[in-house]
C-alpha positions as CSV (number, residue, x, y, z in Angstrom):
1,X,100.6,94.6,85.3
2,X,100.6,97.0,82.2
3,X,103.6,97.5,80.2
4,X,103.4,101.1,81.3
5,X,103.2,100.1,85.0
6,X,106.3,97.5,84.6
7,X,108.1,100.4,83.5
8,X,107.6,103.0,86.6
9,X,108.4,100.2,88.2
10,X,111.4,99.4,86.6
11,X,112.7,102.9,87.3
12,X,111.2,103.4,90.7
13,X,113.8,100.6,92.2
14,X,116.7,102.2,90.1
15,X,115.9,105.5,93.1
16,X,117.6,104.8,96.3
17,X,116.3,103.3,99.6
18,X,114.7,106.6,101.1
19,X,113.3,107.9,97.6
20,X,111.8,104.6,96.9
21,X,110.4,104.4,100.5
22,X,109.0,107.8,99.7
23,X,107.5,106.8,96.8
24,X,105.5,104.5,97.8
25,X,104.4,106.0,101.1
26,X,103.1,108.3,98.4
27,X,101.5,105.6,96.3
28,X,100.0,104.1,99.2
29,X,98.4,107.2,100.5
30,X,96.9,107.6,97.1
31,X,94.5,104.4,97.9
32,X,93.4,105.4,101.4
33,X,90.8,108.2,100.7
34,X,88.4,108.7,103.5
35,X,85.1,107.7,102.9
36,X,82.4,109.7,104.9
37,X,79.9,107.5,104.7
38,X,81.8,104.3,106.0
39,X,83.0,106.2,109.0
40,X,79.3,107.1,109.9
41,X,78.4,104.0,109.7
42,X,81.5,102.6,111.9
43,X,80.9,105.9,114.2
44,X,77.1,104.4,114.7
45,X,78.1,100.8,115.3
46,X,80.6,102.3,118.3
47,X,77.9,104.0,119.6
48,X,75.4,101.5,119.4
49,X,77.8,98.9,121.5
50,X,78.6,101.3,123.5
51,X,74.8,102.1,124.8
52,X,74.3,97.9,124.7
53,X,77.1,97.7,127.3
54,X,76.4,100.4,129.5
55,X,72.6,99.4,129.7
56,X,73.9,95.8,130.4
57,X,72.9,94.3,127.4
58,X,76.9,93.9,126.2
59,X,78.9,92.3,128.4
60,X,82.9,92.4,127.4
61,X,85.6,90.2,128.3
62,X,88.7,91.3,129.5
63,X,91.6,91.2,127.0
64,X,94.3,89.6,128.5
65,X,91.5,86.3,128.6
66,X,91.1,86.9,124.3
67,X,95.0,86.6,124.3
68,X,95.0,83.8,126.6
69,X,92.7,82.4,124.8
70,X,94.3,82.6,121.3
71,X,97.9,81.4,122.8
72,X,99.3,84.8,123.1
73,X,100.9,86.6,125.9
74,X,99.8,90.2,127.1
């Protein structure tokens, strides 16, 4: 971490609870730009499982057996 970034920091937990909690709500928000051309691609995959399953080449388990399965209840 920069000396510059130590700094913020040091000042940013001198705020209280909620302006801190704001803070980095902002901070955070600041990393999570959309990116067009990952959600096509995710919007395509979607689609293309979708057509697998409905023309029977997907099959899909039911979730409460993927829970069961990994030792969690439903």
């Amino acid at each position: 971490m920069s000396a510059s970034a130590k700094t913020v920091l040091q000042e940013a937990l001198r705020l209280p609870p909620g302006e801190r909690a704001a803070l980095v709500e902002g901070l955070i928000g600041s990393l999570d730009q959309p990116d067009p051309a990952m959600d096509a691609l995710w919007l395509k995959e979607a689609e293309d499982r979708m057509a697998a399953y409905r023309a029977g080449e997907l099959g899909a388990v039911d979730a409460e057996q993927v829970f069961v399965k990994l030792g969690q209840r439903v």
